[in-house]
Each structure stands twice: as structure tokens, then as C-alpha cells.
SERO-4910 file (N, C-alpha, C, O; in steps of 0.05 Angstrom, whole numbers):
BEGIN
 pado doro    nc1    nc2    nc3   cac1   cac2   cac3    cc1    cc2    cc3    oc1    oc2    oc3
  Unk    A   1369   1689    224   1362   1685    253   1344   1708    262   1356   1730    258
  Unk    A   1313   1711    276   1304   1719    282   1315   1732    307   1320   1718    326
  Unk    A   1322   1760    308   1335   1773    328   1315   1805    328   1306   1822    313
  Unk    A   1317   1799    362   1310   1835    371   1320   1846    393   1322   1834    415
  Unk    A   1329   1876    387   1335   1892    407   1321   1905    426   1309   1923    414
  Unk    A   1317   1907    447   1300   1934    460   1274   1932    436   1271   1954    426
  Unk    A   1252   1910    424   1232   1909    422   1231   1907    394   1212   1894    384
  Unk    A   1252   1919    380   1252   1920    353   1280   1898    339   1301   1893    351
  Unk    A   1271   1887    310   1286   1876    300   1312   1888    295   1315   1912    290
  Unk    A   1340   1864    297   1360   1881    301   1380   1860    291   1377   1836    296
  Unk    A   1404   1871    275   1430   1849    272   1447   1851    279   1467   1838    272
  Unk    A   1447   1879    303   1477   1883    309   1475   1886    336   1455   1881    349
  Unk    A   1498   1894    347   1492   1907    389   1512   1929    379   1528   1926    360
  Unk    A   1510   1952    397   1529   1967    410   1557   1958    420   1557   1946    441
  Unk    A   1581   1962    406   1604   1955    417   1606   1962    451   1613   1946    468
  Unk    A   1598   1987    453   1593   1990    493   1578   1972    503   1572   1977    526
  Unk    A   1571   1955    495   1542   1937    521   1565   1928    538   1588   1923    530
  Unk    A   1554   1928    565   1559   1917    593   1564   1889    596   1576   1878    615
  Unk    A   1552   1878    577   1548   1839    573   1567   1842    556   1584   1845    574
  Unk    A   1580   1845    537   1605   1844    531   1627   1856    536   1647   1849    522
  Unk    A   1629   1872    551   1654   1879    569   1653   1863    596   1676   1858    605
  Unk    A   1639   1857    605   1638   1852    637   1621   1821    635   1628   1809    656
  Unk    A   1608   1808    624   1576   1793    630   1570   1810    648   1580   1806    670
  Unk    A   1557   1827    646   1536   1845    653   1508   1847    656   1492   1866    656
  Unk    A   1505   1816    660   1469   1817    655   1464   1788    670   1472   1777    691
  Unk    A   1445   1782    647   1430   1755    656   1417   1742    629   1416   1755    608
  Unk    A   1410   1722    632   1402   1711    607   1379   1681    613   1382   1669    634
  Unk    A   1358   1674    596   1342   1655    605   1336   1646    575   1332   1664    558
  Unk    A   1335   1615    569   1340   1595    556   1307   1592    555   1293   1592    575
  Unk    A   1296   1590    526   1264   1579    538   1249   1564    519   1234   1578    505
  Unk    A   1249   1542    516   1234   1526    498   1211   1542    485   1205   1564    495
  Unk    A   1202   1536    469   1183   1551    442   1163   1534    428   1165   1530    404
  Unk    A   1144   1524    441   1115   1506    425   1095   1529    423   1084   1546    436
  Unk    A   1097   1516    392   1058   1529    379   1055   1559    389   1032   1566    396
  Unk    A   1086   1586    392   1087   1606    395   1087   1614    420   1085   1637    427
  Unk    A   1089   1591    441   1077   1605    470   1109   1594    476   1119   1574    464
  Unk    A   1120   1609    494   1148   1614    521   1126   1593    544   1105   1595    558
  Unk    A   1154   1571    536   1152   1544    559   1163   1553    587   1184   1565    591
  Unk    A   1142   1544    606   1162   1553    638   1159   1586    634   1182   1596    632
  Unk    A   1140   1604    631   1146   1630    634   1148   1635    655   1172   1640    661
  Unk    A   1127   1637    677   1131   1648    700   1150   1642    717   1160   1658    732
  Unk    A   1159   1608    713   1187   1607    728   1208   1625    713   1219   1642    728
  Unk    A   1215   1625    689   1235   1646    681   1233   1678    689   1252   1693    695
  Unk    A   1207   1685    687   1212   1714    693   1213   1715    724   1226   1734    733
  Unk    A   1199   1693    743   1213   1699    768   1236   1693    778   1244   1703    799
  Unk    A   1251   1673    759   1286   1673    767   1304   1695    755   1327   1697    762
  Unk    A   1287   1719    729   1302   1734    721   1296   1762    738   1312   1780    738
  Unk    A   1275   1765    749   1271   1790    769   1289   1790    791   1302   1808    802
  Unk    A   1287   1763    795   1314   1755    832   1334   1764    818   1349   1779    831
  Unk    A   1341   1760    792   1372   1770    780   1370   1795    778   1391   1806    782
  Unk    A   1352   1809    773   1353   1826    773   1356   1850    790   1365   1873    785
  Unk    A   1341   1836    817   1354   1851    850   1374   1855    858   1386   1874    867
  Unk    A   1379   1827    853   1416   1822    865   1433   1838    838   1453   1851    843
  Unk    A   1426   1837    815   1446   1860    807   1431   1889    805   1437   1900    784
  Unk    A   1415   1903    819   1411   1919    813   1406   1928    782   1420   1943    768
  Unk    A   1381   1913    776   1384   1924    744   1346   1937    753   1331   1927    770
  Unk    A   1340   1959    738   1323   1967    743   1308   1953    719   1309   1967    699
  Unk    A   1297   1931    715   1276   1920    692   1251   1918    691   1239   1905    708
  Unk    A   1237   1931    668   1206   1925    669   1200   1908    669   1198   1901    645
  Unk    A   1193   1886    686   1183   1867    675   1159   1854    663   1155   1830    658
  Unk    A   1138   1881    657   1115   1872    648   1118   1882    605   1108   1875    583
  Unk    A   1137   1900    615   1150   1900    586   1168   1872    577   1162   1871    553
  Unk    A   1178   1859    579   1203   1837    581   1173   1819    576   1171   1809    553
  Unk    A   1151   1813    593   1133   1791    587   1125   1808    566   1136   1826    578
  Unk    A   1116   1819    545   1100   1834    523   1123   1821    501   1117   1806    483
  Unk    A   1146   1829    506   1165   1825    483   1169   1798    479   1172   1790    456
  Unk    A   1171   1779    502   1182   1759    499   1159   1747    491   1166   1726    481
  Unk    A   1128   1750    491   1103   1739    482   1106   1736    456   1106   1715    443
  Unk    A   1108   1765    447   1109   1773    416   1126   1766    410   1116   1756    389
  Unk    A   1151   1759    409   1176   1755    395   1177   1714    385   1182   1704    363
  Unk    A   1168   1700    413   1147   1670    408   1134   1668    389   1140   1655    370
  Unk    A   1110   1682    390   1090   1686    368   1100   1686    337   1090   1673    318
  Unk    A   1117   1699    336   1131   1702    309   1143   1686    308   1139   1672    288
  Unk    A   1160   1679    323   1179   1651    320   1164   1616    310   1170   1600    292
  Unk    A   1144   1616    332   1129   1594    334   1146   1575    340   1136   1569    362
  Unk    A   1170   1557    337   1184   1537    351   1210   1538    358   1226   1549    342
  Unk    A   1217   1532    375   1243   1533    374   1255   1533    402   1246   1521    421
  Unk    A   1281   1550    401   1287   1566    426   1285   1602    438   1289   1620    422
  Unk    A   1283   1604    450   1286   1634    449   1303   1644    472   1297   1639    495
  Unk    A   1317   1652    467   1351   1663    477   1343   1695    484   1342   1713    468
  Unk    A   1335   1698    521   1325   1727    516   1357   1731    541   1365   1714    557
  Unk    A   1369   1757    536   1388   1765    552   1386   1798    554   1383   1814    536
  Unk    A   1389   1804    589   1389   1821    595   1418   1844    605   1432   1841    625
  Unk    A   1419   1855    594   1446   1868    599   1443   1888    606   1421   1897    600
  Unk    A   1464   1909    626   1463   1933    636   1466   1959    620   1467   1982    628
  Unk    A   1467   1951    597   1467   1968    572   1492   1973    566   1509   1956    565
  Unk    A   1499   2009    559   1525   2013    549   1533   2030    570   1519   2042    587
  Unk    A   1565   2028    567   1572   2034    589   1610   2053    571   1624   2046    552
  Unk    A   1612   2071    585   1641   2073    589   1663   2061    590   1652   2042    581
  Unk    A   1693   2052    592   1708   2050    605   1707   2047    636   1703   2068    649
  Unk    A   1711   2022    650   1709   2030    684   1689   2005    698   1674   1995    681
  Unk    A   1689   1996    719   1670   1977    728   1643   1991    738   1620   1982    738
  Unk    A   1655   2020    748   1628   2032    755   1608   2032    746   1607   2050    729
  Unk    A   1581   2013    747   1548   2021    736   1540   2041    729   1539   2056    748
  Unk    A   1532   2052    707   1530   2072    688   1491   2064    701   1479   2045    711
  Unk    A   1482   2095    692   1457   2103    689   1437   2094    677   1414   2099    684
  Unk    A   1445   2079    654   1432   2075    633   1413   2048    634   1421   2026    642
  Unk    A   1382   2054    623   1359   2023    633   1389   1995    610   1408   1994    594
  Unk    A   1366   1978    633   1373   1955    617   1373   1944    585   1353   1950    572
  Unk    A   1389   1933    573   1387   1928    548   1371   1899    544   1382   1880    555
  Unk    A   1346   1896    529   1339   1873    527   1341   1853    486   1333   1855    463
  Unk    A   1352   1840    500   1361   1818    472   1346   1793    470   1347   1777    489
  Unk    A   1330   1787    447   1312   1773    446   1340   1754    417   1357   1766    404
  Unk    A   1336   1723    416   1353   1715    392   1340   1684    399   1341   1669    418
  Unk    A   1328   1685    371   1311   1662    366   1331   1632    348   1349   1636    332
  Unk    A   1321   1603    357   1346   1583    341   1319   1557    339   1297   1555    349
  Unk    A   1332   1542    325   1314   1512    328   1315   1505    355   1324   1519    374
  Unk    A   1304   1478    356   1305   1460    383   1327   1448    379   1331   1443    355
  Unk    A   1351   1436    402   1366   1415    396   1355   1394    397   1336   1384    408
  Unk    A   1380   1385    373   1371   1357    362   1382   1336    378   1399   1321    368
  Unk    A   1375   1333    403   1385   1309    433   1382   1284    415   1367   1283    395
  Unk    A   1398   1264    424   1387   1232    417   1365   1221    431   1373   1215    454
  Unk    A   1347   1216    428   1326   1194    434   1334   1185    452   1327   1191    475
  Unk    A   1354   1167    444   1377   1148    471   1384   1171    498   1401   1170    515
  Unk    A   1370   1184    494   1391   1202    525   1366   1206    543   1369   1218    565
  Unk    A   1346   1199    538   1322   1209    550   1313   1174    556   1297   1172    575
  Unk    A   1319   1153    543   1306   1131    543   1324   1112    557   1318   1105    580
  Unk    A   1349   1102    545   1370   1085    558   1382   1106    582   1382   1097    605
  Unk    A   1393   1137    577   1405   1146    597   1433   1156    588   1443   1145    569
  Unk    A   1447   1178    601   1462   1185    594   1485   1174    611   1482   1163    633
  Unk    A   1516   1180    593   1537   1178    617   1548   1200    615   1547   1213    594
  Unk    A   1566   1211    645   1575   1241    655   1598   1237    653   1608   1214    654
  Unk    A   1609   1258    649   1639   1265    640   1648   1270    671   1630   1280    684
  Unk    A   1665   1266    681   1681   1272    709   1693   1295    705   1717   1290    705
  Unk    A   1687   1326    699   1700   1352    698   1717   1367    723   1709   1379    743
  Unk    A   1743   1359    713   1763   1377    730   1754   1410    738   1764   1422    757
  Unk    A   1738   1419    726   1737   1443    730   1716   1447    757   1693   1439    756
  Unk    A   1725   1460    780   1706   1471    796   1694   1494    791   1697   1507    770
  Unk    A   1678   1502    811   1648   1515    810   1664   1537    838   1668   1528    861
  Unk    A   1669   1562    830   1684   1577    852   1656   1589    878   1633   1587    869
  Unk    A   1656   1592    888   1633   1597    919   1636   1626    911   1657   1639    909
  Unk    A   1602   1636    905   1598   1672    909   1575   1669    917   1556   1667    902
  Unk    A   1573   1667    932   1537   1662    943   1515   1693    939   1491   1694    945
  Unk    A   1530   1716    927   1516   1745    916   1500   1729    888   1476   1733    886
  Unk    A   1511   1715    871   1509   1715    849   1498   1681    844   1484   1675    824
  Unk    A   1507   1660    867   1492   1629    868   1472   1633    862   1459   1654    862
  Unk    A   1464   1602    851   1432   1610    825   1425   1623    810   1403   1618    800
  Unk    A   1440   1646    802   1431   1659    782   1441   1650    750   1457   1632    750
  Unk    A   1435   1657    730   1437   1656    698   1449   1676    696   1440   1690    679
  Unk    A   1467   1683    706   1485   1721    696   1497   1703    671   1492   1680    662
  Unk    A   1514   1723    664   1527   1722    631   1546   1711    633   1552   1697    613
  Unk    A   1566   1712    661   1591   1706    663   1593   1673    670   1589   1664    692
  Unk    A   1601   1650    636   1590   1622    643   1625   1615    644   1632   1592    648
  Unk    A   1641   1633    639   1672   1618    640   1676   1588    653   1689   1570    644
  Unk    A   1663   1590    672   1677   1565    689   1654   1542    676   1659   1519    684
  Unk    A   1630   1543    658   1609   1524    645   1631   1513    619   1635   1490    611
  Unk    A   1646   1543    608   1662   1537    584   1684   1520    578   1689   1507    558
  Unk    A   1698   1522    603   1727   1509    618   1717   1474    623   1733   1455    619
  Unk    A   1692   1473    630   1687   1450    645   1670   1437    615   1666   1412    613
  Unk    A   1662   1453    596   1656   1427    568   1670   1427    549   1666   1412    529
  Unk    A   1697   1450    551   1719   1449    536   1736   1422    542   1756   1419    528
  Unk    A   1727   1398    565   1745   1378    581   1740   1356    561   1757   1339    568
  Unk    A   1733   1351    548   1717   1325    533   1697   1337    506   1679   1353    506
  Unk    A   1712   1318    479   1704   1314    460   1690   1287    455   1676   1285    435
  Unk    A   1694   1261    475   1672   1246    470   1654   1243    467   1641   1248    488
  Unk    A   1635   1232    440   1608   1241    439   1593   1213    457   1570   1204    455
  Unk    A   1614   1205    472   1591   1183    491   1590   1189    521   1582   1173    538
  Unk    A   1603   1223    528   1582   1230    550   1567   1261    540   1575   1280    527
  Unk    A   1545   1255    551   1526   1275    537   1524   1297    566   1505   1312    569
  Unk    A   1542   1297    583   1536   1321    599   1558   1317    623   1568   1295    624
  Unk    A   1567   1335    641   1589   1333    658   1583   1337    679   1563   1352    680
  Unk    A   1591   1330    698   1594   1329    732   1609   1351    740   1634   1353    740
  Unk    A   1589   1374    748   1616   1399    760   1601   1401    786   1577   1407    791
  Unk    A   1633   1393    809   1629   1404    833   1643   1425    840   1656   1437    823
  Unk    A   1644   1432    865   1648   1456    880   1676   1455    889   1691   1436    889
  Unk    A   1679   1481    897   1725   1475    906   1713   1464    933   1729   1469    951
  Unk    A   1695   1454    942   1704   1438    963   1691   1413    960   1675   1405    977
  Unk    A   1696   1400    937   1685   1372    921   1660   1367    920   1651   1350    904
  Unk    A   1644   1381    935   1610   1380    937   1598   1376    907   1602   1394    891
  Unk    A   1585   1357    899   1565   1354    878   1548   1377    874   1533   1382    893
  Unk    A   1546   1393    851   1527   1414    840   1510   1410    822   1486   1412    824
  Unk    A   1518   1405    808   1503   1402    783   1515   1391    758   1538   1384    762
  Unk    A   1505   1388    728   1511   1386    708   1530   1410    692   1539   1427    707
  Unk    A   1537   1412    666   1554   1431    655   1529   1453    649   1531   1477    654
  Unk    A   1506   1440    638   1481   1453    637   1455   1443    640   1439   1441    622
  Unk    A   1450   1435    665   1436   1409    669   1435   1413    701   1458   1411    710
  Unk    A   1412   1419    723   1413   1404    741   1423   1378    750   1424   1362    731
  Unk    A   1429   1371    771   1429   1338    782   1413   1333    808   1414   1343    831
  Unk    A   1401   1318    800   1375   1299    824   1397   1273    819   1409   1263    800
  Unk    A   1391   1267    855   1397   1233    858   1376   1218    873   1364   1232    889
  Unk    A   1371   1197    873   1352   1184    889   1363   1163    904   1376   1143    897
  Unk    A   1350   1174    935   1364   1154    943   1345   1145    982   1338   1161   1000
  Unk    A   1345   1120    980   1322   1116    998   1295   1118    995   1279   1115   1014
  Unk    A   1288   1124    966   1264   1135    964   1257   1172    963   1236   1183    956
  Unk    A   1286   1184    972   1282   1210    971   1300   1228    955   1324   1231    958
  Unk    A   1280   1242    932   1298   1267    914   1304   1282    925   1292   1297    940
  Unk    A   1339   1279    914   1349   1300    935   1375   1317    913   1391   1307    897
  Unk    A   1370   1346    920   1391   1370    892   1401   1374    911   1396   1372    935
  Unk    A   1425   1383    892   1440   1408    916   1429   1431    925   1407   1436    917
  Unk    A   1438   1444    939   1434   1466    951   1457   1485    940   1482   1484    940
  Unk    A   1433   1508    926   1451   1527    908   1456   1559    915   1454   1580    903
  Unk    A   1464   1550    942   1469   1584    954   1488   1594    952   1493   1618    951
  Unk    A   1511   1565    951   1543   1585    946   1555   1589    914   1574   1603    907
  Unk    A   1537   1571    897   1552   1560    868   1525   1548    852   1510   1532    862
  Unk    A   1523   1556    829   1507   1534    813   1479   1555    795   1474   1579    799
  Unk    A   1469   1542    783   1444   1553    777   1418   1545    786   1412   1522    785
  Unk    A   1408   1556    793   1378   1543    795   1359   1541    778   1339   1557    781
  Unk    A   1359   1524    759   1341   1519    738   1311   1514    743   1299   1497    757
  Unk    A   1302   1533    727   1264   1535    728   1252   1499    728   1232   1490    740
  Unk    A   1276   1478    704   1255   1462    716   1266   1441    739   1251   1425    751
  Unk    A   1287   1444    743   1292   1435    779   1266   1444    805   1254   1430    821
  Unk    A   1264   1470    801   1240   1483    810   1218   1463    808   1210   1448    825
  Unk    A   1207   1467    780   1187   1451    770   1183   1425    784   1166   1418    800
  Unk    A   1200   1416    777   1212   1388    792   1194   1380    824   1176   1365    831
  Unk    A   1212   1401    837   1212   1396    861   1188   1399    882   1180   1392    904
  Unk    A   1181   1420    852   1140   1425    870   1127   1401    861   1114   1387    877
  Unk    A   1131   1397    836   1107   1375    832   1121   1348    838   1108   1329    828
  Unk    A   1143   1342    850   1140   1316    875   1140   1318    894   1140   1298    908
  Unk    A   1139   1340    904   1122   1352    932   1091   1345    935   1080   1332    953
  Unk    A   1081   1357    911   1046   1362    903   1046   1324    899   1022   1320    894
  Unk    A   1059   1301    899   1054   1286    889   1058   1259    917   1053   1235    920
  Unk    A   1072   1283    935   1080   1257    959   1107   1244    957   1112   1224    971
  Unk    A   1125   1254    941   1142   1239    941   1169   1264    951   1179   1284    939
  Unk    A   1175   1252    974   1196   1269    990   1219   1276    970   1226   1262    951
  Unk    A   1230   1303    980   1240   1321    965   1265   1328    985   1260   1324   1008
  Unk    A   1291   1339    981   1307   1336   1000   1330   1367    982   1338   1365    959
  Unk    A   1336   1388    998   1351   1403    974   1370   1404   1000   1362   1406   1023
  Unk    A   1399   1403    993   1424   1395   1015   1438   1395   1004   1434   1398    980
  Unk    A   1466   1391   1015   1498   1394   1005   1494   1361    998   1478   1348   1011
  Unk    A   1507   1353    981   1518   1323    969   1544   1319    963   1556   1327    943
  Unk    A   1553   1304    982   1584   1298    976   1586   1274    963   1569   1257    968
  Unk    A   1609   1270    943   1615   1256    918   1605   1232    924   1591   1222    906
  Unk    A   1609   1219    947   1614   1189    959   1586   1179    961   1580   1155    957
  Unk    A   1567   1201    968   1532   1198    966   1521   1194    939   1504   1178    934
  Unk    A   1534   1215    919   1524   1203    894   1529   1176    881   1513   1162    869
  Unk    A   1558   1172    889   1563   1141    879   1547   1120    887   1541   1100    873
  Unk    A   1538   1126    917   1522   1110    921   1497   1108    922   1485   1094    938
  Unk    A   1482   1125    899   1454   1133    901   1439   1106    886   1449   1083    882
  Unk    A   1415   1115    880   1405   1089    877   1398   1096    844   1407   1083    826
  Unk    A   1379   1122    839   1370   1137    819   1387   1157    818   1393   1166    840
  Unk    A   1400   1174    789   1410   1191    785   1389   1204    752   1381   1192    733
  Unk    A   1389   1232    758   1386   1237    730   1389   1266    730   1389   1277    752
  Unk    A   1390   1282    709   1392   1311    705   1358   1318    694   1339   1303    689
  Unk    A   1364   1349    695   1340   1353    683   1351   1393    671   1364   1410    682
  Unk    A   1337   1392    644   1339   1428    644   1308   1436    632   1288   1423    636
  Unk    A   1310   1455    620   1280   1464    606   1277   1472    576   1263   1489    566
  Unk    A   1300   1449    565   1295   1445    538   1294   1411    531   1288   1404    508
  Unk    A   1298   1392    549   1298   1367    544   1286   1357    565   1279   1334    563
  Unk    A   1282   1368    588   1259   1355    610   1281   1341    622   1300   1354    632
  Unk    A   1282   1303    621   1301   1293    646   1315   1264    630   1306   1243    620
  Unk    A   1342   1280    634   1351   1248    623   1359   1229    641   1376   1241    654
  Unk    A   1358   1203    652   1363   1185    668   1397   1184    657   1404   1187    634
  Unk    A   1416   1177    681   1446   1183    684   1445   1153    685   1427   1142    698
  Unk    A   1472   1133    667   1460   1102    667   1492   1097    674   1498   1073    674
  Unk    A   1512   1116    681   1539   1113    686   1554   1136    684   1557   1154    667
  Unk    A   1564   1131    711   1594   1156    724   1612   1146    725   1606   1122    721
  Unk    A   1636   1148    728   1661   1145    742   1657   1115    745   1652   1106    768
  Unk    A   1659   1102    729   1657   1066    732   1629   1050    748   1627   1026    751
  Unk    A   1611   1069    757   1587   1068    770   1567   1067    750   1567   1083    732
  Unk    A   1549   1048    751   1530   1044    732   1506   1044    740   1501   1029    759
  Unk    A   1482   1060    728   1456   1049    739   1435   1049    710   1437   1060    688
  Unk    A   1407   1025    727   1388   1027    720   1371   1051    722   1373   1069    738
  Unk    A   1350   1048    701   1333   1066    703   1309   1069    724   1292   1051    723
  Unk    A   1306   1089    745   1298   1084    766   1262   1086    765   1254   1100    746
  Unk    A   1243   1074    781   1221   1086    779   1209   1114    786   1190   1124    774
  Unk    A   1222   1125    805   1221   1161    803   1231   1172    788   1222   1194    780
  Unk    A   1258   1158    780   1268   1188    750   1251   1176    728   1258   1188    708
  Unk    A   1231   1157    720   1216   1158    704   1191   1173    705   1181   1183    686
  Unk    A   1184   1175    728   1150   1193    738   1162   1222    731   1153   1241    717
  Unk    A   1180   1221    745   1191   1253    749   1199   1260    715   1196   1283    706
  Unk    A   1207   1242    702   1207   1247    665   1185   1247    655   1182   1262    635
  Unk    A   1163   1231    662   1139   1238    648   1115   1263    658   1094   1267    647
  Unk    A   1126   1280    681   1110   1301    695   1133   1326    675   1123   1347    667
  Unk    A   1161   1320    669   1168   1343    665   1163   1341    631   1161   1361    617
  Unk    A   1161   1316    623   1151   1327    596   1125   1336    585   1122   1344    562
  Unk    A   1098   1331    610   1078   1342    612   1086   1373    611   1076   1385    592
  Unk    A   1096   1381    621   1104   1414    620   1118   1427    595   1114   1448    583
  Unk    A   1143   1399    588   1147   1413    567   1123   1423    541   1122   1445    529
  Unk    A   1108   1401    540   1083   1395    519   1060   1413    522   1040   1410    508
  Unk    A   1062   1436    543   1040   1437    547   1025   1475    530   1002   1481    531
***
């Protein structure tokens, strides 16, 4: 496995890093064509915001150099870059020390065909999504409650899960945005108290803006999704799979979650 530390090739970490005592960091997921980092600029601007809110002092024009170079060599795949607060002591107190950056290169997953074409079905996950609105939308390290909620289901005939909020609100996927359509208008949650905000939800939401087609980001309670018209997820390694059944609720494939699949796989491709 193609791995680097702080710039240089590496097979080990420091037993002290901060991301393994604590999740101590942040981390960004990034598709890999023909050597170039898919979605860069959205990633490095959702990993700088992480980086405010935790106080991590990061170069980020170093972080774009490494993560260029480290593509380059790779040429396809994924590239798994995580940022951690380095090493640290004994103690919760933030230690002095710059950020640690981890570059860890893998294939592409191998999705079914069928999940992008017929549609997926969602697992109904007991597990909620606890409210920190310091830390909502971000990619930090700490995914416990992502782990709990795909630890729920070994059937391989739902390909992704329904996690809402402790106060039943619809969020998102286990790793997956959720868009629903409904009236004619895409509409996400709103990720201030819980959730991630995925670069291509983002993506998403500008270019059916740029396209005329109303855009709506709001709280969604359970009873609105059931009754949506279009449902589908989307992340930034598979673009958007159309959702074809929930909770005994079934749908067709809609004509916006198809436009909105063929703009996001323009991006992936590009």
C-alpha cells in the first residue's frame, strides 16, 4: 500500500499521535483519475474549516503539494489523506506540536452497476446522530456513531443506511449524503447540529442552482421523506445512487436524480 507521512514514504505512525488516542484530526476521502485528486478545491476548503474549528495550525499550500504528488504516483484509485494533531502526552490538553499529515493510497470500490442504475435500498439504522454543532459537518476522525450505525446490518441487499438525529430528523446516509425530491425541489438536510457535509452534496447543490433547478437545505422530518417523490444519496467516490426503497416505501427513478447523476459523474470523470 502506497503510504506517506509528513511528505515522506512511511509504514508505521507514532504510538503518541492525537488521532489515535483521541480522533484528533480530520480526514478527506478523494477519488484518483489519470493522477489528479477529484473535487480538490472542495476538499481542501472543507479541510481548512476543520481546521479552524479545531484549531489545527495547517499549511495548506503544503497539504495541496503533497496531496498532488502523492496522486501522481498513485495514478488511480483512492487517496485517504488524514490530518492529526500530532503527538501528544498523556492528558486532553493540545500539545504544541504542527499537525501530522497522512497520505494512504487503495483501489476504487468495486460498487454494483445495479446501485447507480436500478437504485439502492436503505437500511433503517437504530443508531442516532448525537447534536455538537462545534464539530457538525465536519470529517474529524471520531466516526463511532458511522461504526455503530453499519455494524446494524449484514444484508448485502441494502447498500447504505438511514441515520437520523436524537430528535428523528433525517441526516444523511452511513456515508452518503441524502437529497429528496419533492415538488420539483432538492432538498438536504441542514448540517449545523449533526452530519457531514460532503464536497459532493456541495457540488450538487451549486450546479442545480447554476442549472435552475431549486435547491432547498432544511430540517426533514421522517414523514417528508416517506413522502418524497425522488430520493437518492450521493458521496465523492460513486457520484449518486437513486434510493428505489425504504421502510416498505418504494420509488422510481426520478428525472432530477438522473440529471443530478449525470452532472455528478461529469465531475467525477473529469
Amino acid at each position: 500500500m502506497l503510504a506517506w507521512v509528513d511528505g515522506l514514504p512511511a509504514g508505521s505512525l507514532s504510538l503518541k499521535d492525537r488521532g489515535l488516542a483521541y480522533g484528533d484530526g480530520l480526514f478527506e476521502t478523494i477519488a484518483v483519475r489519470g493522477g489528479r485528486p477529484g473535487l480538490l478545491e472542495r476538499h481542501l476548503a472543507r479541510l481548512a474549516e476543520g481546521a479552524r474549528r479545531l484549531s489545527l495550525e495547517l499549511d495548506l499550500h503544503l497539504v495541496r503539494e503533497e496531496l498532488l504528488a502523492f496522486c501522481a504516483q498513485q495514478g488511480e484509485g483512492v487517496a485517504k489523506l488524514l490530518v492529526t494533531r500530532g503527538d501528544g502526552l498523556r492528558g486532553y490538553a493540545p500539545p504544541s506540536t504542527p499537525p501530522r499529515r497522512i497520505l494512504m493510497g487503495s483501489a476504487h470500490p468495486a460498487y454494483p452497476e445495479a446501485n447507480a442504475q436500478q437504485g439502492v435500498e436503505l437500511f433503517p439504522c437504530a443508531t442516532r446522530l448525537a447534536e455538537q454543532p462545534l464539530l457538525a459537518g465536519l470529517k474529524h476522525l471520531n466516526r463511532l456513531e458511522q461504526v455503530l450505525a453499519r455494524a446494524e446490518w449484514q444484508d448485502a441487499r441494502f447498500a447504505e443506511g438511514l441515520m437520523r438525529d436524537v430528535s428523528g430528523r433525517v441526516i444523511e446516509g452511513v456515508f452518503s449524503n441524502l437529497f429528496l425530491v419533492s415538488g420539483g425541489v432538492v432538498i438536504t438536510a441542514d448540517l449545523t447540529r449533526s452530519g457531514v457535509a460532503g464536497v459532493m452534496r456541495a457540488e450538487l447543490l451549486e450546479q442545480a442552482s447554476a442549472q435552475g433547478i431549486a435547491t432547498r437545505v432544511r430540517d426533514i422530518e421522517y414523514e417528508e421523506l416517506l413522502g418524497a417523490d425522488e430520493v437518492f444519496l450521493c458521496n465523492s467516490l460513486y457520484g449518486v445512487w437513486p434510493v428505489r426503497a425504504f421502510a416498505g416505501r418504494d420509488w422510481s427513478v426520478g428525472p432530477l436524480t438522473r440529471k443530478l447523476q449525470a452532472l455528478a459523474r461529469a465531475l467525477l470523470d473529469c
